[in-house]
TORPAMAR-523246 format. One line per field, with one value per residue (C-alpha): x, y, z. Coordinates in nm, 2 decimals. Example, Ala and Ser with C-alpha at 12.3 -4.5 7.8 and 13.67 -1.06 7.14 Angstrom:
<sites>
u <- c(1.23	1.37)
v <- c(-0.45	-0.11)
w <- c(0.78	0.71)
</sites>
This chain:
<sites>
u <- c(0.00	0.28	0.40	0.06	0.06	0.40	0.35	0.01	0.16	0.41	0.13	-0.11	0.27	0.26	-0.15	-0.14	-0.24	-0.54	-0.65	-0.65	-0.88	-1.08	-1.10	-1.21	-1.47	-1.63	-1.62	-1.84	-2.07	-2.10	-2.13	-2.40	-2.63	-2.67	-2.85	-3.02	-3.20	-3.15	-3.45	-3.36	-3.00	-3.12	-3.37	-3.17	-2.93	-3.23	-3.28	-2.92	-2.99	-2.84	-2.89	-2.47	-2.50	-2.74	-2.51	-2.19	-2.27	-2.42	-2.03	-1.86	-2.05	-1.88	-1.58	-1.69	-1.81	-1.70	-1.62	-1.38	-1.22	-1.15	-1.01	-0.80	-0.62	-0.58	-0.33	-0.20	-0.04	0.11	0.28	0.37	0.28	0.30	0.11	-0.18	-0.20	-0.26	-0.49	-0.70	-0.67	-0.80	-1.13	-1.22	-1.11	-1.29	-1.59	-1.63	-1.66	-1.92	-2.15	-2.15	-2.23	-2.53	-2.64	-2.67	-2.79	-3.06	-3.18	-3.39	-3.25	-3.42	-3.64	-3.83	-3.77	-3.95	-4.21	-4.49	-4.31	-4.17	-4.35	-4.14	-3.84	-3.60	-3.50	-3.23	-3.36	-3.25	-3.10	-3.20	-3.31	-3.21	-3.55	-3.39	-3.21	-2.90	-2.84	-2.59	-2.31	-2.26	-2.05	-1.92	-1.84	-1.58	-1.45	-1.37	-1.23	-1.02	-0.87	-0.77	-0.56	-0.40	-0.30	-0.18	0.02	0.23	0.24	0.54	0.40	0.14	0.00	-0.18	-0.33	-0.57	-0.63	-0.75	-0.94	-1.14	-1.22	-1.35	-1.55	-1.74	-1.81	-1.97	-2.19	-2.30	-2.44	-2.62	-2.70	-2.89	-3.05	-2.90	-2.79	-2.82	-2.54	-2.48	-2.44	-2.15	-1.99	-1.97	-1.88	-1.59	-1.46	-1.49	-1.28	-1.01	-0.95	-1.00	-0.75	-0.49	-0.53	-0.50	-0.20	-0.06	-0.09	0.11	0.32	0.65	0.55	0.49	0.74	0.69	0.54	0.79	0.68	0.46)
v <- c(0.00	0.22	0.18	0.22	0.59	0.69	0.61	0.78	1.12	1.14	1.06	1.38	1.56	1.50	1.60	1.90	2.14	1.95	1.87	2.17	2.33	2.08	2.04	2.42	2.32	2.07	2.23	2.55	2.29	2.10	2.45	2.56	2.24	2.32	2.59	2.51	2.20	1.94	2.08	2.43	2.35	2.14	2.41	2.69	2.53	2.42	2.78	2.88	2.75	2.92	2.81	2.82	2.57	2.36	2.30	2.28	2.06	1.76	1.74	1.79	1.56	1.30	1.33	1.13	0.90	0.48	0.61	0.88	0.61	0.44	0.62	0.89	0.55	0.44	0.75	0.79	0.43	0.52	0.85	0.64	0.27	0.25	0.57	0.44	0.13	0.34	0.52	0.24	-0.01	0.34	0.34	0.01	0.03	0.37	0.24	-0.09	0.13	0.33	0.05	-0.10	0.21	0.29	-0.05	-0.07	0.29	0.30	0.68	0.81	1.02	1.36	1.31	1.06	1.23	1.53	1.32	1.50	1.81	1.78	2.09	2.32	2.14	2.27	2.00	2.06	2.01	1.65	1.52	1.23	1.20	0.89	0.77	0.55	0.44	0.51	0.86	0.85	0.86	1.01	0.78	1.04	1.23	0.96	0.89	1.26	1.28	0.99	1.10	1.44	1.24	1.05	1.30	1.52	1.28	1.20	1.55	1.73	2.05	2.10	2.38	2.15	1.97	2.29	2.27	1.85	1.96	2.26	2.01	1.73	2.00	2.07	1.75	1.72	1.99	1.95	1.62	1.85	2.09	1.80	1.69	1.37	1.39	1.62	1.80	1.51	1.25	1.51	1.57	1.22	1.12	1.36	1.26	0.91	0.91	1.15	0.95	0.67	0.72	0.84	0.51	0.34	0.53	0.49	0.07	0.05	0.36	0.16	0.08	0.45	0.70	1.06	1.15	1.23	1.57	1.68)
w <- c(0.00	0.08	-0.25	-0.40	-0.21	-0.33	-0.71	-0.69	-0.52	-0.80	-1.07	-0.90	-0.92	-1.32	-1.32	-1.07	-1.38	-1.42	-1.06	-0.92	-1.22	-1.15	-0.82	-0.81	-1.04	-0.87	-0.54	-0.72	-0.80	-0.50	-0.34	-0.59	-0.50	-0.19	-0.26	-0.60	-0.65	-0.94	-1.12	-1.12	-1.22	-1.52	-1.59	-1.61	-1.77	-2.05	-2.10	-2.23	-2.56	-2.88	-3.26	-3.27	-2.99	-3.14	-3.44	-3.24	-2.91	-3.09	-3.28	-2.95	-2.74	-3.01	-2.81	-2.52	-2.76	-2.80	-3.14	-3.02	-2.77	-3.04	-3.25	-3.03	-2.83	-3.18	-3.28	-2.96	-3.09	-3.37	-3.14	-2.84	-2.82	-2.44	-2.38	-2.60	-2.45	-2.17	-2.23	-2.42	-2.12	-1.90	-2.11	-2.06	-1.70	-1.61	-1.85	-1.66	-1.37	-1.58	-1.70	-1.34	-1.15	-1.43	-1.38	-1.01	-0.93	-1.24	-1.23	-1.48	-1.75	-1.80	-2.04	-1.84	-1.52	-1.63	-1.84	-1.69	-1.81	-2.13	-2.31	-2.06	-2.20	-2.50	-2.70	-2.96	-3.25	-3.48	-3.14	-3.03	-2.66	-2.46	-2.23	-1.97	-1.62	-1.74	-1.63	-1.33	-1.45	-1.72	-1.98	-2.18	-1.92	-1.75	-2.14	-2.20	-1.89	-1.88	-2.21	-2.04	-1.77	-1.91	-2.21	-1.95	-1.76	-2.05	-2.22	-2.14	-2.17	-1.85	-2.02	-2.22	-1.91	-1.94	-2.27	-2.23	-1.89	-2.14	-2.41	-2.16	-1.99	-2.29	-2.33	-2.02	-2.07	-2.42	-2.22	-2.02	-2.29	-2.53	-2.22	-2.19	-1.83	-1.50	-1.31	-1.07	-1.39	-1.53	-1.24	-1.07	-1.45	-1.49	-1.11	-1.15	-1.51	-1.34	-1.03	-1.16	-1.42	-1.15	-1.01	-1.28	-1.41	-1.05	-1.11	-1.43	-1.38	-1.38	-1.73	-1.85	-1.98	-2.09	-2.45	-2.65	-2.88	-2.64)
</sites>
């Protein structure tokens, strides 16, 4: 355990640019949720529609995507073969984790928890709206999020660790913007793929070395 503990202080060493971002960020939210409820959040949220959003989030949720897992782990091995084996064994790792929780908790996604509601409801328009239990957590949240670890981890430059953290953000809340998941699912989707990625980083890190050309 002790060595567990040591190899997973020096991976937070390599992430620092992206944890504390995004510890900030989830700390706003937490502190915003004590004060406004899940339905105002998702509401308000709902309302901040624009028709430059409606053609852009639908491409950027893709991101988060199987599709996107696919293919990003797939370049990242022709770059650096250890760093893509990486992060392809982190997407199955972080979505096993995923599929389970979805499974076992079974909330409602909005569009059935707000069935009694749903002329209030902005939809975007040629999206297609998931009707099931499979809202917490959110999956493309804990993909895009994985992907931001462990690119940071082996990019040289940290700077970039803020870039990765931006893109996954969006991600998360184009999820929320299509009305695909709540605040909770995004947040507990993005936290799960970034510690669980530390942890899984921290398990193989012997077998890791730095991304060369980053």
């Amino acid at each position: 355990m002790n060595a567990f503990l040591k190899n997973f202080i020096r991976v937070y060493q390599q992430l620092k640019w992206l944890v504390w971002p995004f510890a900030l960020v989830v700390i706003t939210i937490l502190l915003t949720r004590v004060f406004v409820s899940r339905q105002d959040a998702y509401f308000f949220i709902n309302r901040l529609h624009t028709p430059a959003g409606d053609v852009l989030f639908p491409y950027i949720t893709e991101l988060g995507s199987t599709l996107a897992a696919v293919l990003i782990s797939l370049l990242l091995l022709i770059i650096n073969r250890r760093a893509g084996t990486m992060l392809a064994t982190a997407y199955l790792f972080t979505a096993a984790i995923s599929f389970t929780l979805k499974a076992l908790i079974g909330f409602p996604r909005p569009h059935r928890y707000f069935a009694s509601r749903l002329q209030d409801i902005y939809f975007v328009p040629g999206v297609s709206v998931l009707d099931n239990f499979r809202s917490f957590p959110s999956g493309h949240s804990v993909c895009a999020f994985t992907a931001a670890t462990v690119l940071s981890y082996y990019s040289k430059n940290k700077y970039l660790s803020l870039v990765y953290l931006a893109l996954a953000m969006l991600v998360g809340y184009s999820r929320m913007y299509m009305s695909q998941h709540f605040l909770e699912d995004v947040t507990a989707g993005a936290t799960l793929g970034v510690f669980f990625s530390m942890v899984w980083l921290t398990i193989f890190r012997g077998k890791t070395e730095q991304l060369s050309g980053q």
